[in-house]
Structures are given as C-alpha cells and as structure tokens.
C-alpha atoms as a printed R data frame, in Angstrom:
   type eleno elety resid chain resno       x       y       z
1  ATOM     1    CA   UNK     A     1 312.003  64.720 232.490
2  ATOM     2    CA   UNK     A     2 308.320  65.995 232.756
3  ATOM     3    CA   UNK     A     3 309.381  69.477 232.607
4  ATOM     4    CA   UNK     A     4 311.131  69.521 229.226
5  ATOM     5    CA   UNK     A     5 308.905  67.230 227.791
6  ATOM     6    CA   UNK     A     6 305.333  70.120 229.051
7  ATOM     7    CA   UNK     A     7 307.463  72.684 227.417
8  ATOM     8    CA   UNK     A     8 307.823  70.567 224.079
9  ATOM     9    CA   UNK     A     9 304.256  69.482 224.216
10 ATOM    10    CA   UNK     A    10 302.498  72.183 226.011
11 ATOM    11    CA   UNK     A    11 298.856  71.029 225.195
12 ATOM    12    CA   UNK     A    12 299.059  67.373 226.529
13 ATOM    13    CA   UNK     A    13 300.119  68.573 229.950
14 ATOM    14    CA   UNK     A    14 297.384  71.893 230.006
15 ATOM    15    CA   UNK     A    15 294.450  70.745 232.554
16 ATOM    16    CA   UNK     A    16 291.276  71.314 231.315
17 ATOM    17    CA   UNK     A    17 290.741  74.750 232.513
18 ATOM    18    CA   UNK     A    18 293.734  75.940 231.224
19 ATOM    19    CA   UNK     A    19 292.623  74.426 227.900
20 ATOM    20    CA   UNK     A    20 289.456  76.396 227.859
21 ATOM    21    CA   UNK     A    21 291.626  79.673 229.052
22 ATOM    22    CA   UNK     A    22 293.718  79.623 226.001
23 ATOM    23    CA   UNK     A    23 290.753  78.675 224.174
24 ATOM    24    CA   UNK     A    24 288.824  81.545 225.212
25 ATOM    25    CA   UNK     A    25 292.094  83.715 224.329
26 ATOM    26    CA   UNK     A    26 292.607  82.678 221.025
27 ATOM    27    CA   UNK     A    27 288.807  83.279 220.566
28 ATOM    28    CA   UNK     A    28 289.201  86.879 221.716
29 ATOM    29    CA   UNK     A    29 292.387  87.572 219.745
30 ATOM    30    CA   UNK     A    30 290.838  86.504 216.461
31 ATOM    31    CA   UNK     A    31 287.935  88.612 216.899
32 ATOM    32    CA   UNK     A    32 289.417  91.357 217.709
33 ATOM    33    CA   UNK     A    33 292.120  90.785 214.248
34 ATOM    34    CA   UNK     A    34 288.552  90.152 212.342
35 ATOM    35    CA   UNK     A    35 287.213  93.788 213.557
36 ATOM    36    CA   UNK     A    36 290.675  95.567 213.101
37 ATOM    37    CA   UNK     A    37 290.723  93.497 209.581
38 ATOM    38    CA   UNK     A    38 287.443  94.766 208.762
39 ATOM    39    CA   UNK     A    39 287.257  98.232 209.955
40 ATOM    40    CA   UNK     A    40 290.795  99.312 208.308
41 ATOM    41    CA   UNK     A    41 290.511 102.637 206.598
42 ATOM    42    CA   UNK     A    42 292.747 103.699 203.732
43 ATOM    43    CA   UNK     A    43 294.229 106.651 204.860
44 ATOM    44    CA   UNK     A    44 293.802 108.694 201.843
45 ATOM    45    CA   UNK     A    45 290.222 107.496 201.537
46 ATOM    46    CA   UNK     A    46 287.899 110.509 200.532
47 ATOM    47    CA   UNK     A    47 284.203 110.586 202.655
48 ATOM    48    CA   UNK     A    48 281.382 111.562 200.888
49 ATOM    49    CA   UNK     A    49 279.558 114.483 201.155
50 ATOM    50    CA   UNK     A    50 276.164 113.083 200.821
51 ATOM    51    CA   UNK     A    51 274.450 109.265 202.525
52 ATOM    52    CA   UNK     A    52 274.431 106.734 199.985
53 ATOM    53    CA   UNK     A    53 271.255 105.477 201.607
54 ATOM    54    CA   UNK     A    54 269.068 108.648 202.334
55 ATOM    55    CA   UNK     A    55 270.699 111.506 200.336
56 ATOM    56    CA   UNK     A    56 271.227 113.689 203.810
57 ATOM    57    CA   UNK     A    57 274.355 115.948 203.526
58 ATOM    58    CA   UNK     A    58 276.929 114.329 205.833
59 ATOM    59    CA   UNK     A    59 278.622 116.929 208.317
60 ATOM    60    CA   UNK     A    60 281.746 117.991 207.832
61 ATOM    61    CA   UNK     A    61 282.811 117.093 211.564
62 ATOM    62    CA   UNK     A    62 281.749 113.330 210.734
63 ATOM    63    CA   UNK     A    63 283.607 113.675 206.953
64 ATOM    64    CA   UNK     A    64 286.719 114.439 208.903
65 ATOM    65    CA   UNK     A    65 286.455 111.929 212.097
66 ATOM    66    CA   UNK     A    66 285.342 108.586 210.199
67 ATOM    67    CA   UNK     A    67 288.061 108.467 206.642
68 ATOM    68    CA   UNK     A    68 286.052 107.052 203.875
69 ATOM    69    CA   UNK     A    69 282.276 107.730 205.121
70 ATOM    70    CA   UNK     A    70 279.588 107.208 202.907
71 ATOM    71    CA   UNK     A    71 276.523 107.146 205.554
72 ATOM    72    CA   UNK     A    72 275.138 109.549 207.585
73 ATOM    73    CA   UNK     A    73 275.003 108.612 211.639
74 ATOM    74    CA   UNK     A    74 271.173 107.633 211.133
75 ATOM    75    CA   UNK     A    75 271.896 105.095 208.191
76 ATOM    76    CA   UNK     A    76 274.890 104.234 209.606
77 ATOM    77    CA   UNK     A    77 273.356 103.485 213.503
78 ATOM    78    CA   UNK     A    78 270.634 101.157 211.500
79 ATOM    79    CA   UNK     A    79 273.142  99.747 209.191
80 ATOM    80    CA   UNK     A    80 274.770  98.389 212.306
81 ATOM    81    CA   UNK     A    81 271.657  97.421 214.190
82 ATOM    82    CA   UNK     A    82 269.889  95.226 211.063
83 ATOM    83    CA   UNK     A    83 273.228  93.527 210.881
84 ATOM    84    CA   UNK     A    84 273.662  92.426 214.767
85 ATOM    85    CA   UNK     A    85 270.010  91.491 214.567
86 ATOM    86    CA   UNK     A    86 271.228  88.499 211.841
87 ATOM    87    CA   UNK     A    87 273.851  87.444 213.541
C-alpha cells in the first residue's frame, strides 16, 4: 500500500520541489530559533546608564524599551552594520 508506506517514509515519496519546500522551511525555522536564541533578554537584566563604547548617557526611554542595554542607538546602529558587513 503506497499510501501507508509515504506516510512511514515521507522523504522517499516528496518530489523534488517539495524537498526544497521543506528545505527552505526548516532553513527559516532555525533562523528564526538562532535570532530568538540570541536576542533573549533576562528579564531582570539592569541597562546601563552610560554606552560602553562612546561614554554618551543612554536615555531613559531606550533604558526602559531594550532590558539589559549597554549601547547607545549610534553604537548600537554601527555595532549591527560592521557585523552584517562580515557576514
């Protein structure tokens, strides 16, 4: 029975496209874990009140949006832009 046997070896009867569908899933699903993984925020995580990179007093409205700051929008916009650039 072809039937029970696709549903107890799903990826030998997948056609080529669907292959590359749940490929491209799976691909999408793990980065998205890896970003949620990385950008976890303890809850009870104190921001600082001054940029470990430049010194400039972080606002308070940025202290209380973003748990656990320690860069100012500035450092933290070229922080992110120096690291996509090696990637």
């Amino acid at each position: 029975m072809k039937g029970l046997e696709a549903l107890l070896n799903p990826e030998e009867h997948l056609s080529d496209d669907d292959k590359g569908m749940h490929a491209e899933q799976f691909s999408t699903d793990l980065a998205l874990l890896q970003h949620r993984q990385a950008h976890t925020v303890d809850p009870n995580a104190v921001s600082a009140e001054c940029c470990e990179s430049c010194g400039n007093e972080i606002p308070e409205e940025r202290r209380k949006a973003v748990l656990g700051v320690t860069l100012c929008v500035e450092c933290a916009w070229e922080e992110e832009r120096r690291a996509k650039q090696w990637k």
